[in-house]
C-alpha positions as CSV (number, residue, x, y, z in Angstrom):
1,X,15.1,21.3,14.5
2,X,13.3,19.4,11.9
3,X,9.7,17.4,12.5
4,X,9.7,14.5,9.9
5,X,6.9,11.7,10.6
6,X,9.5,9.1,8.7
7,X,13.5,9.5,9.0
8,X,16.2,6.8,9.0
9,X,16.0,3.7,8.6
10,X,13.0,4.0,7.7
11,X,13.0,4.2,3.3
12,X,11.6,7.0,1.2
13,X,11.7,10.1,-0.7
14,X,10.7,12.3,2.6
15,X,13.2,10.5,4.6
16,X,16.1,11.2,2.1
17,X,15.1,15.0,1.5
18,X,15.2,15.7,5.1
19,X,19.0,13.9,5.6
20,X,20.6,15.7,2.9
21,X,19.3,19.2,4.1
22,X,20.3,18.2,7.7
23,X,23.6,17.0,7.1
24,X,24.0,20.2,4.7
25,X,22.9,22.6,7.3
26,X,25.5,20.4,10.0
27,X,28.0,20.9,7.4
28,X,27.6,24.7,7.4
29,X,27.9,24.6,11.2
30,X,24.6,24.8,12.4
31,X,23.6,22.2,14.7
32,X,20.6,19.9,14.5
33,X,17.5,17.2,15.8
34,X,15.8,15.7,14.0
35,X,12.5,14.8,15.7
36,X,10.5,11.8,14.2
37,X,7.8,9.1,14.7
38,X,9.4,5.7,16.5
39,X,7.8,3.5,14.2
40,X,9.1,0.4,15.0
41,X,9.9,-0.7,18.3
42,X,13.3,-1.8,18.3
43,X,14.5,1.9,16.7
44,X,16.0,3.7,20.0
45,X,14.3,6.7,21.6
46,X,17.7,8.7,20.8
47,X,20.6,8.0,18.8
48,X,23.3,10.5,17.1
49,X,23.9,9.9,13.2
50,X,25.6,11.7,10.6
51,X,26.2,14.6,13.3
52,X,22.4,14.7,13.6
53,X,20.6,14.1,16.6
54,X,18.0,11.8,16.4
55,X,15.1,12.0,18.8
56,X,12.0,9.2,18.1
57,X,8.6,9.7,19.6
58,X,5.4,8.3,20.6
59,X,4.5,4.1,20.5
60,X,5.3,2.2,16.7
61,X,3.3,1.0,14.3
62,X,1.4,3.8,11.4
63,X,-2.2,3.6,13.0
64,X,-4.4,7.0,13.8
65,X,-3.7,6.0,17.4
66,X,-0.2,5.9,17.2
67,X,-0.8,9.1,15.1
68,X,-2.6,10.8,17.7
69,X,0.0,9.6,20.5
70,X,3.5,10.7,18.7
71,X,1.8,14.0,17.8
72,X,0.8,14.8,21.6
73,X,4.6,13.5,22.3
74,X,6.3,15.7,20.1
75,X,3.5,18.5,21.5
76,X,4.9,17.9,24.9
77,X,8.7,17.4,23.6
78,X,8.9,20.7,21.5
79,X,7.0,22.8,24.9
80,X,10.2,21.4,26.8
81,X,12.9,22.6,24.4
82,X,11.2,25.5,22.9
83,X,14.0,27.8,24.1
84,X,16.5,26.0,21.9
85,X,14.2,26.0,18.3
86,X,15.4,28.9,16.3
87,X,13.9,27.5,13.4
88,X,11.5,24.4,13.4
89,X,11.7,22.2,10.0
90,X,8.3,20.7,9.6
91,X,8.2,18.2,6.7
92,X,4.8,16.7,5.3
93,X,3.2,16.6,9.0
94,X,1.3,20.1,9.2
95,X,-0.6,18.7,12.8
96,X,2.9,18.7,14.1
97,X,2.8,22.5,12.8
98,X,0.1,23.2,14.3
99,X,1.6,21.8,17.2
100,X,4.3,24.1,17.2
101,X,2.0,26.9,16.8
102,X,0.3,26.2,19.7
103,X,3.2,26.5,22.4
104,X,3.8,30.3,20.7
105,X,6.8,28.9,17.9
106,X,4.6,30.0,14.8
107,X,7.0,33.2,14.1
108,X,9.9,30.0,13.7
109,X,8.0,27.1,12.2
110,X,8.3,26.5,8.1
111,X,6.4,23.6,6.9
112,X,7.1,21.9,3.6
113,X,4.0,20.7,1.9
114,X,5.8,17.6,-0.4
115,X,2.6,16.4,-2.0
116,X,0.5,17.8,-4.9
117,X,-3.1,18.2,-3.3
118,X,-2.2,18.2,0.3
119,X,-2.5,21.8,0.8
120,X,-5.9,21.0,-0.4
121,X,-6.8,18.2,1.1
122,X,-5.7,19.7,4.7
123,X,-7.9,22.9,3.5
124,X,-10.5,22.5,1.6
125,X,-14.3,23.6,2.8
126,X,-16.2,22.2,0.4
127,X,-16.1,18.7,2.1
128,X,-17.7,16.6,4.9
129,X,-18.7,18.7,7.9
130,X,-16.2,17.2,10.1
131,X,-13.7,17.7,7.5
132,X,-14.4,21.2,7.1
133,X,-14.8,21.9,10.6
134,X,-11.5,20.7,10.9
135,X,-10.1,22.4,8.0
136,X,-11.6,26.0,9.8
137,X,-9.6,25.1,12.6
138,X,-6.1,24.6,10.8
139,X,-6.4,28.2,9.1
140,X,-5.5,30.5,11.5
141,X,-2.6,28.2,13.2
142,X,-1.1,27.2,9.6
143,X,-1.5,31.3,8.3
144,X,1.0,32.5,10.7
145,X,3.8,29.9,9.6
146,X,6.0,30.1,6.8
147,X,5.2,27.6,4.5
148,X,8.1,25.9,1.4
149,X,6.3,24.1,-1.8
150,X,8.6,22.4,-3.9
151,X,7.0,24.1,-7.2
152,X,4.8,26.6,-8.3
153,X,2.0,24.6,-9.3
154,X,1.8,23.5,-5.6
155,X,2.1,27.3,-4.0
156,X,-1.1,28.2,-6.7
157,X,-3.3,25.4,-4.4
158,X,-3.2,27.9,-1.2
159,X,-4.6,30.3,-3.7
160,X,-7.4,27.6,-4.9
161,X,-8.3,27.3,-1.1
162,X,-8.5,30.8,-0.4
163,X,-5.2,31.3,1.9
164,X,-2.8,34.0,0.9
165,X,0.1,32.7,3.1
166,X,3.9,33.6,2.9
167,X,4.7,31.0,0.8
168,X,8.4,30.1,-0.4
169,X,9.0,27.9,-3.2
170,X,12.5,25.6,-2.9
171,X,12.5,22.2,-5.1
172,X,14.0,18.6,-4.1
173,X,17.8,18.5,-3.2
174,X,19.8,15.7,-4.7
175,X,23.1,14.2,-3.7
176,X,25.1,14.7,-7.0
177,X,28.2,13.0,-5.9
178,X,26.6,10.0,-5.3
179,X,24.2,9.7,-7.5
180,X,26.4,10.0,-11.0
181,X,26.0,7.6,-14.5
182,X,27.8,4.4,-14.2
183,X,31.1,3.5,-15.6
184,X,30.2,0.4,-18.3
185,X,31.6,-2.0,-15.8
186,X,29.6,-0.6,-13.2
187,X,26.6,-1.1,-15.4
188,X,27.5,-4.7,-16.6
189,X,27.9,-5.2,-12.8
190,X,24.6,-3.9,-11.9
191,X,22.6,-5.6,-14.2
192,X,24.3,-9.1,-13.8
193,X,23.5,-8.6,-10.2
194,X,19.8,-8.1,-10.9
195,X,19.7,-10.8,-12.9
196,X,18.5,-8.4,-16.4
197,X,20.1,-9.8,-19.5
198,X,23.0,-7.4,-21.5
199,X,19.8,-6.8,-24.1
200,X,16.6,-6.6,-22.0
201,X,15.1,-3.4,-22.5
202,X,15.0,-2.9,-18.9
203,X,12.5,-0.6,-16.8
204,X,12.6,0.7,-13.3
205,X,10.1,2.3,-10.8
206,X,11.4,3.2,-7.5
207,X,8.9,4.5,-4.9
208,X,6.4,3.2,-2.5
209,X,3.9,0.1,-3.1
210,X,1.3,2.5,-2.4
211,X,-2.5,3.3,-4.2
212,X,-1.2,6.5,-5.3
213,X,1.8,5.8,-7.5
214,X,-0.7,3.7,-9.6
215,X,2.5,1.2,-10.1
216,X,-0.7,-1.0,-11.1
217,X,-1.3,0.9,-14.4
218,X,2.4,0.7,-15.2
219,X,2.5,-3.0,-15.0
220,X,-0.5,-3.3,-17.5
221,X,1.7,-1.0,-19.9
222,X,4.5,-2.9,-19.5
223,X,2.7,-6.3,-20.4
224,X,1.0,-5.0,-23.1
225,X,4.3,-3.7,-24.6
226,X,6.1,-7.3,-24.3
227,X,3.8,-8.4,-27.1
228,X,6.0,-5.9,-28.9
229,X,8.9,-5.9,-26.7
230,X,9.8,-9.1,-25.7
231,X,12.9,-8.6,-24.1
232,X,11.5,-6.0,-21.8
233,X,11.7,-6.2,-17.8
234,X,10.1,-4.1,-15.1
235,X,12.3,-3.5,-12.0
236,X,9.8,-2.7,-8.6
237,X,12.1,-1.0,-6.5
238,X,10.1,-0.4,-3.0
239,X,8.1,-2.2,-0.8
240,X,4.8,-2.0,1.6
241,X,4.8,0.6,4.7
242,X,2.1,-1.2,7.1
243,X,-0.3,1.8,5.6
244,X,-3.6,1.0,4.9
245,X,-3.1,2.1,1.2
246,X,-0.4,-0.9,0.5
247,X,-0.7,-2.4,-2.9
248,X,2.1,-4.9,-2.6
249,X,0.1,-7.6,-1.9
250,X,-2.3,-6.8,-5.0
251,X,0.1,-5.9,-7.4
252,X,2.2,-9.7,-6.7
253,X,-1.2,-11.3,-7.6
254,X,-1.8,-8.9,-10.6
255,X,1.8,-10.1,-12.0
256,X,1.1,-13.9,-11.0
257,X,-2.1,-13.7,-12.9
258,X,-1.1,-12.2,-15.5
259,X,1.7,-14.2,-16.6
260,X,4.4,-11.6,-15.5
261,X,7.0,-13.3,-13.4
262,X,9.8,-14.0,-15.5
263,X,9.0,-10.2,-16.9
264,X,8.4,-8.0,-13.3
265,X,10.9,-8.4,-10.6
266,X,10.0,-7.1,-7.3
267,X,13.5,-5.7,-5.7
268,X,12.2,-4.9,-2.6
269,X,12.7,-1.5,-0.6
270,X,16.6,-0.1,-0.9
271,X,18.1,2.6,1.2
272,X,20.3,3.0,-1.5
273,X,19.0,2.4,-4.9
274,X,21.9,3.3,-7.0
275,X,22.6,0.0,-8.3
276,X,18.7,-0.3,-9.9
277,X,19.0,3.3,-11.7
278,X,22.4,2.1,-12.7
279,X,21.1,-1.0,-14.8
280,X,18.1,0.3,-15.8
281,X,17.4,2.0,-19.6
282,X,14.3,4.0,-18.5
283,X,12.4,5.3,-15.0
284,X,8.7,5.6,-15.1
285,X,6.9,7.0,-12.4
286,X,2.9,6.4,-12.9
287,X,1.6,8.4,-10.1
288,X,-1.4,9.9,-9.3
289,X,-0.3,12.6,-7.2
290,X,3.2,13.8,-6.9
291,X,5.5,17.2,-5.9
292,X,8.8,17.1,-6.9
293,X,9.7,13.4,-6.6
294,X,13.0,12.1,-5.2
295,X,13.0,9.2,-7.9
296,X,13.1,11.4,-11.3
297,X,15.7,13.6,-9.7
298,X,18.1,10.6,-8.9
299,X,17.5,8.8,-12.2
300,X,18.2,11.8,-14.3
301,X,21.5,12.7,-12.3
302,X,22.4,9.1,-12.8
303,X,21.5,9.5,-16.7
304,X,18.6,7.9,-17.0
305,X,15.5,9.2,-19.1
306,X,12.9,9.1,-17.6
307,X,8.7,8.9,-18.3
308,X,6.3,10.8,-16.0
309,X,2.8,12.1,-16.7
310,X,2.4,15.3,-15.1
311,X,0.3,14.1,-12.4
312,X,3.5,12.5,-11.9
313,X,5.5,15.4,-11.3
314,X,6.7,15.2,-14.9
315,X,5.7,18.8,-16.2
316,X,7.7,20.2,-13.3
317,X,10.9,18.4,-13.4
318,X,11.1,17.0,-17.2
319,X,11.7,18.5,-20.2
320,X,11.6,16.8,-23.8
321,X,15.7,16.2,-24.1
322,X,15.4,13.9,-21.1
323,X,12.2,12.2,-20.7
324,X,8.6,12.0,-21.8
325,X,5.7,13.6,-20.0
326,X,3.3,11.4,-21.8
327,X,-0.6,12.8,-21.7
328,X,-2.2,10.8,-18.8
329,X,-1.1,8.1,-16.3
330,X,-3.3,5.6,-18.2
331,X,-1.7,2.4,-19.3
332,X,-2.2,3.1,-22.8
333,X,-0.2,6.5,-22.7
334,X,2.2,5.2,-20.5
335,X,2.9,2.1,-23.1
336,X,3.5,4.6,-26.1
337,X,5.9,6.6,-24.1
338,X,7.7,3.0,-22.9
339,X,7.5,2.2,-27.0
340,X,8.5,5.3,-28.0
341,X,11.9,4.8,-26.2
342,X,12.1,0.9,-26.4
343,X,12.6,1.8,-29.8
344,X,15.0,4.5,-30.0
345,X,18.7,3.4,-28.4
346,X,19.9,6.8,-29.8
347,X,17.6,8.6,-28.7
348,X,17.8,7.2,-25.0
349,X,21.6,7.9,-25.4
350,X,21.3,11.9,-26.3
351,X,18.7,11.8,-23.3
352,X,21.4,9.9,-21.1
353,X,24.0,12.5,-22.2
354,X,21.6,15.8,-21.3
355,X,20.3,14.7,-17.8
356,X,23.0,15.3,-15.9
357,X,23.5,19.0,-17.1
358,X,19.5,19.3,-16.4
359,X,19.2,18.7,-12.5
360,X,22.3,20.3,-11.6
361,X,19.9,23.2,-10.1
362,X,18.8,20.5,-7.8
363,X,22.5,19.7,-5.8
364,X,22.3,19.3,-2.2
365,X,24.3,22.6,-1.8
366,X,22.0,25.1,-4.0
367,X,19.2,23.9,-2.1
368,X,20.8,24.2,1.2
369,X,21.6,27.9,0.5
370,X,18.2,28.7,-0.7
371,X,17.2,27.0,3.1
372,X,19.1,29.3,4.6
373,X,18.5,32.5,3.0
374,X,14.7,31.7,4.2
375,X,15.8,31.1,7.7
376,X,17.5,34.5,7.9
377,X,14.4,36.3,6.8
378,X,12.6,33.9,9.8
379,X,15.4,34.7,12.5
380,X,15.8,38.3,11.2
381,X,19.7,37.8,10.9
């Protein structure tokens, strides 16, 4: 069973990781619920897709109330079937591990921390009191589960917050079949339909409109480098959540006011953003905090280079034959990188040509096998 706080229809990175390794694990015979948040009223309680089963929990809408309320659903739901969990998937939503833990399924729960810092935000001491008294309480619960970080610099943060935990570290899968470099129709195709002329150097950030992907700073770059560039386009591939970190609205006005529109498009959230890796000449990701994101994964298997600080997850997944890990997420480093690329079609093209070869560590399958290999150890089998 797997414990995802976002899962289809809802958009994003989480959502995705957790459908391939489903379906994977259904594919290999195993058979699996997924249990989620019902954030949005019209989603059914149950529905069966992809040979998943698809439970949804608790009242919509992303407040702490609605928080609090799916958590002591999936509490109550998870007591019910406990018999039936051989192994429990949780992903990003340690209170529903420690949930878990406290109906005596600790010996069968993994968690996957997703997010650079969030083992240390969940853990650190050396905060507020409530904070820390909180944090005190998580210990014990979250050091008898098995925990999965998607690289080592994130397993090293239970050692910064003084937890030695059996720790496994398995990166991002990513569906190599369907995410492949376009054909040149296919490319003509996709960029007519986004409206990005044949010689528009053409950017693309796919993520959430969030605080933390700083999708602000890559704007700046981006407007500073038209003076240069003027045949550049950014492509905004995502879209608000309802969270009280949305930047949507801000980032529309930052564009409007700074003379942007005919430069930034804003493509809205897509399920399926093929089509936007397939007409763009560059992904940048600009975040703040990252793990292993979905985004540079999916852009290099569909060839495209890619720019990401290492904040950004860029040190982890990039290597100089396929992208730039440029120094900081500042707008100024971020612009050189975008320059340094703008200005190099043959360069882009050798990068094009290598990032295929470079993520195919990260297929769907690989990852799935590493999954299982750590559910054996779990189960004993």
């Amino acid at each position: 069973m797997f414990a995802v706080p976002d899962f289809d229809p809802i958009v994003g990175g989480t959502t995705r990781q957790t459908r391939l390794q489903a379906e994977a694990l259904v594919r290999r015979g195993h058979d699996v619920t997924v249990v989620t948040r019902r954030l949005e009223k019209q989603l059914p309680e149950w529905e069966r897709v992809a040979g998943l089963d698809v439970v949804r929990l608790g009242p919509a809408g992303r407040t702490p109330s609605a928080d609090r309320r799916a958590l002591l659903s999936l509490t109550r739901w998870l007591a019910r079937h406990r018999r039936k969990v051989e192994i429990l998937q949780v992903v990003m939503w340690p209170d529903a591990a420690l949930a878990a833990a406290s109906i005596g399924l600790a010996s069968r729960t993994a968690l996957l921390w997703a997010i650079q810092g969030e083992v240390t935000h969940t853990l650190l001491r050396e905060t507020s009191l409530i904070r820390r008294a909180k944090a005190q309480a998580r210990r014990p619960a979250l050091a008898r589960i098995k925990h999965v970080t998607l690289t080592a610099r994130m397993s090293d943060e239970f050692h910064e917050v003084g937890m030695e935990v059996d720790d496994t570290i398995i990166p991002v899968p990513v569906d190599l079949d369907h995410f492949r470099p376009p054909t040149e129709s296919e490319r003509t195709e996709a960029r007519a339909a986004l409206e990005v002329a044949p010689d528009a150097f053409t950017v693309l950030y796919v993520g959430h409109l969030q605080r933390r992907k700083a999708v602000d700073r890559l704007i700046t770059a981006v407007g500073e480098l038209r003076q240069d560039k003027p045949r550049i386009r950014l492509l905004v591939v995502g879209g608000s959540r309802g969270a009280r970190d949305d930047t949507e609205e801000a980032l529309r006005q930052q564009v409007e006011v700074g003379g942007l529109a005919e430069v930034v498009s804003f493509c809205g959230t897509s399920a399926d953003p093929r089509r936007c890796y397939w007409a763009a000449d560059v992904l940048a990701l600009p975040s703040e905090r990252e793990g292993m994101p979905n985004c540079l994964l999916e852009a290099l298997a569909c060839g495209v280079p890619c720019v990401a600080p290492a904040s950004a997850g860029g040190a982890e997944v990039l290597a100089p034959d396929v992208g730039i890990v440029p120094p900081t997420n500042t707008p100024e480093d971020l612009r050189a990188a975008l320059a340094a690329l703008a200005g190099d079609e043959q360069r882009r093209r050798a990068m094009s040509a290598r990032a295929r070869e470079h993520v195919a560590p990260y297929g769907v399958e690989r990852i799935a096998d590493d999954y299982e290999r750590l559910y054996a150890r779990m189960t004993g089998r």
